[in-house]
C-alpha positions as MATLAB code, in Angstrom:
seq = 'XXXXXXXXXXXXXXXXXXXXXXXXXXXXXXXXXXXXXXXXXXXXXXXXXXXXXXXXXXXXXXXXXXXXXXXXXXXXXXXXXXXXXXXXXXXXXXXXXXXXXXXXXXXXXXXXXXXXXXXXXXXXXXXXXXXXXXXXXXXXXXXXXXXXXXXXXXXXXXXXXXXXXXXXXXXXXXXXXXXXXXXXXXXXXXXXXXXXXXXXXXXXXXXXXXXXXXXXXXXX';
ca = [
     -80.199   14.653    2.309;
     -79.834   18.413    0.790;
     -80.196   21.917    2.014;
     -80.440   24.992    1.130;
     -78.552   28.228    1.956;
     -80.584   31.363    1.914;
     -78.756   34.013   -0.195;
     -80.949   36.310   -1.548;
     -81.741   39.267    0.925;
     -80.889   42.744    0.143;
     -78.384   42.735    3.278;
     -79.964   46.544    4.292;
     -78.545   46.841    7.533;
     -75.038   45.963    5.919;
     -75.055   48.884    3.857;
     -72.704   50.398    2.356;
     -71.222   46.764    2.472;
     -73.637   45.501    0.706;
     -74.155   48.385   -1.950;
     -71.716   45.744   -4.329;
     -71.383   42.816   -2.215;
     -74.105   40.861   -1.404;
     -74.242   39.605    1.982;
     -73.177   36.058    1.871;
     -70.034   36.786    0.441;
     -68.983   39.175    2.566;
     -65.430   38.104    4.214;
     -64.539   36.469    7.371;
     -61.267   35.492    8.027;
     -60.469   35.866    4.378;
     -63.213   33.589    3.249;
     -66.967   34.455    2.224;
     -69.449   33.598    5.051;
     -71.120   31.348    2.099;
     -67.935   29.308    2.046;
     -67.845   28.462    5.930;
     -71.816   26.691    5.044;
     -70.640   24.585    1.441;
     -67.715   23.263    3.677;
     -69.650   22.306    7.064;
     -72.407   20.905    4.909;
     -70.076   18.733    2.748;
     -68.275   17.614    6.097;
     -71.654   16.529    7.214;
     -72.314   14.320    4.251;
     -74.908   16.678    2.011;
     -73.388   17.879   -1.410;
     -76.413   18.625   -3.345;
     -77.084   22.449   -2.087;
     -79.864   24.563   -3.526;
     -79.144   28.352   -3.178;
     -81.472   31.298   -3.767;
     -80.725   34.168   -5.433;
     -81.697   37.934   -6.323;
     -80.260   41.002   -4.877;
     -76.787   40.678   -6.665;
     -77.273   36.935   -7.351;
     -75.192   36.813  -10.378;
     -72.476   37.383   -7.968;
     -73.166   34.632   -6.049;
     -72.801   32.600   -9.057;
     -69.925   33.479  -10.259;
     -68.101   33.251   -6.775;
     -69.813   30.028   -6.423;
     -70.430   28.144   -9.955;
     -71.002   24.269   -9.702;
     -69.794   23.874   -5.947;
     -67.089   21.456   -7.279;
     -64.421   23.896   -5.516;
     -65.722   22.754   -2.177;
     -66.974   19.089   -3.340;
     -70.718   19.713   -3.870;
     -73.112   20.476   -6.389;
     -74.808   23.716   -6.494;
     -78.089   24.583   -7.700;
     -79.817   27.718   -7.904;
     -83.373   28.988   -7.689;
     -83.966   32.931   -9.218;
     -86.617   35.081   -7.337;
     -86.082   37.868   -9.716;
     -85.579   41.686   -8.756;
     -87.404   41.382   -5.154;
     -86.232   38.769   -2.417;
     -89.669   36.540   -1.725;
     -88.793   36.593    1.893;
     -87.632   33.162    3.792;
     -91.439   31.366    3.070;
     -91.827   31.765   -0.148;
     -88.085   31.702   -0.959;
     -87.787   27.721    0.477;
     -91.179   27.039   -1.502;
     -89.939   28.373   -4.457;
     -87.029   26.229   -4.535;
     -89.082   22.669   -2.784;
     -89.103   20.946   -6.749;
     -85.249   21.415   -6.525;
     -84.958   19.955   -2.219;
     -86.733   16.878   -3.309;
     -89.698   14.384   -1.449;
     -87.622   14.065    1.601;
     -86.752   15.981    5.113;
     -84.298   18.748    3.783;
     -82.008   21.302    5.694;
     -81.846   25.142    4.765;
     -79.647   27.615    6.533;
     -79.492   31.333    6.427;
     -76.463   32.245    4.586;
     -75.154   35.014    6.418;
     -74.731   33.764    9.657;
     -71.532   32.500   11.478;
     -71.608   29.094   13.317;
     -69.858   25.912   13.797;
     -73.111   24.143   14.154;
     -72.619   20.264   13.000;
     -75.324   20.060   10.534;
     -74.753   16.089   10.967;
     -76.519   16.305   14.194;
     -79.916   17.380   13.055;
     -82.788   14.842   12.995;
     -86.285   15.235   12.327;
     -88.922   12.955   14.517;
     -91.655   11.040   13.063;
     -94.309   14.064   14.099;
     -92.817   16.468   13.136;
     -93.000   18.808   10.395;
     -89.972   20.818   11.262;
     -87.450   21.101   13.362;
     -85.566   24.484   14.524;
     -82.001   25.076   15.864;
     -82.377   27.596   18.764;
     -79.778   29.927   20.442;
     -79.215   31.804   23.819;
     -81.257   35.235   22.854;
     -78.205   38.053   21.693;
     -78.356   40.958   23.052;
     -79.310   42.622   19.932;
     -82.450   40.485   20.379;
     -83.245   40.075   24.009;
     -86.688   39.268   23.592;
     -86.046   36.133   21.537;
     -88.916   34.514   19.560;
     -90.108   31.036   20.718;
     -89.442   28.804   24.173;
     -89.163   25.268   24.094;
     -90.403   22.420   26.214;
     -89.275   19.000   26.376;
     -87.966   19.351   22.648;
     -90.610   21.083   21.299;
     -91.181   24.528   20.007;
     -93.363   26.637   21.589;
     -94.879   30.311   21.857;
     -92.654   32.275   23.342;
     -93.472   32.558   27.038;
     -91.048   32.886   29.896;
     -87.973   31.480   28.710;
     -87.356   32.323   25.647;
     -84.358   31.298   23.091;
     -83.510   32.807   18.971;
     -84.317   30.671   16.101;
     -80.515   30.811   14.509;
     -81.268   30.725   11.003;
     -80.637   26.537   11.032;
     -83.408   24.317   11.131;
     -84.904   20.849    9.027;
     -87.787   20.797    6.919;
     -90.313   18.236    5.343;
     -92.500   19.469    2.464;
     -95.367   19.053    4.127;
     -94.648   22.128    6.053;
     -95.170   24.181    3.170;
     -98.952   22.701    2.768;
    -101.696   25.023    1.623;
     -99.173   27.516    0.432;
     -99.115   28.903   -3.304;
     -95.808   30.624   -5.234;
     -94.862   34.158   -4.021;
     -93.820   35.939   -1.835;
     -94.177   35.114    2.071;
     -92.817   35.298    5.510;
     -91.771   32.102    7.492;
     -92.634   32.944   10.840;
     -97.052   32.315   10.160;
     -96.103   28.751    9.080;
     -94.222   27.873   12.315;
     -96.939   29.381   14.449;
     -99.145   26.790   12.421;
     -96.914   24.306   13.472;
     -96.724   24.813   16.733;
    -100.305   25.265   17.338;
    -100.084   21.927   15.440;
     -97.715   20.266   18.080;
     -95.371   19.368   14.594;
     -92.599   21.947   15.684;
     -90.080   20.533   17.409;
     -86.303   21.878   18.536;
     -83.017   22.253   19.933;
     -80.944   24.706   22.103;
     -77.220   24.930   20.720;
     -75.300   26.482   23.159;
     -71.995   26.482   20.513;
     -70.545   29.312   18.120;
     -73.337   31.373   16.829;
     -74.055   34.754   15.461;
     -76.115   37.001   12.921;
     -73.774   38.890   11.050;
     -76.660   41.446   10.495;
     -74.315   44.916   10.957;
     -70.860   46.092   10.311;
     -69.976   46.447   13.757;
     -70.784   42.519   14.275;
     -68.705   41.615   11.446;
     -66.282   43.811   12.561;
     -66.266   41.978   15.972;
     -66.061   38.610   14.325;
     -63.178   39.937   11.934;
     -61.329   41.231   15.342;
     -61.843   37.670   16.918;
     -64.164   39.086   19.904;
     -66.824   36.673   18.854;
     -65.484   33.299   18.358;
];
């Protein structure tokens, strides 16, 4: 198994945090939120990571080198000056994840998800780690029935960031740069989405004040 961590955002609502630092090594308890990712993935048996890089990538790098610090091996994928968003970020890097179900994470969230626990049915395409909606995000985005992803429609729950991929989810798709979310409506229309609620530690670190609160210990 490998995953990917997705690094290379421009971190704009961090800012001025951000103006040097890029996102996923912002602290957290006196380690980078990158770090908290290398060590639950090695715990859950994957040490060949793939991350993506490009606002302040070189960074990144040199925080991060080979992964041998944490007891995997890092690779990295370059998307130049301009992030290709989440789609065309994973596609860009799919030669690197290999023929086989793969697991990518956004890098700048904060979780004590056990990536050991994901599994990927027969059916499916992909499969998406959902969360109670934040309040920063009452809405949510999708609802899920009997383990499988749907439009969002009275219930609703957040995708977290955490979810398992085959390759075949990427079909039809061409190098560039691309949003995530039209491919999971395709799946879903598809009946290949499927998911889980994970009631655990979760958050976006998307502002100052929530890394603030996670610094202060008011979010778990």
């Amino acid at each position: 198994m490998r995953a990917m961590i997705l690094a290379a955002g421009r971190g704009e609502r961090m800012r001025p945090l951000t103006q040097e630092t890029p996102k996923p090594l912002l602290e957290v308890r006196g380690r980078a939120l990158i770090e908290y990712h290398l060590q639950a993935l090695r715990a859950a048996g994957i040490r060949d990571i793939v991350v993506n890089l490009s606002w302040l990538g070189e960074r990144i790098r040199s925080a991060l080198d080979d992964g041998a610090r944490w007891g995997v091996s890092i690779r990295y994928t370059e998307e130049g000056p301009e992030p290709l968003e989440t789609g065309g970020g994973i596609f860009n890097a799919l030669s690197l994840l290999g023929p086989g179900p793969f697991i990518v994470v956004n890098g700048d969230v904060w979780t004590d998800f056990p990536f050991s626990r994901l599994t990927l049915a027969t059916e499916a395409t992909a499969h998406l780690v959902l969360v109670t909606n934040p309040a920063h995000h009452a809405p949510g985005d999708f609802s899920l029935e009997n383990g499988r992803v749907m439009h969002a429609s009275g219930t609703t729950y957040t995708f977290s960031g955490i979810a398992m991929y085959r390759p075949a989810f990427f079909a039809g798709c061409t190098a560039g740069r691309f949003p995530l979310l039209p491919l999971l409506r395709r799946a879903i229309n598809t009946g290949t989405l499927s998911g889980e609620l994970y009631e655990g530690v979760w958050s976006d670190v998307g502002t100052p004040e929530r890394l603030a609160q996670l610094q202060s210990g008011k979010i778990a």
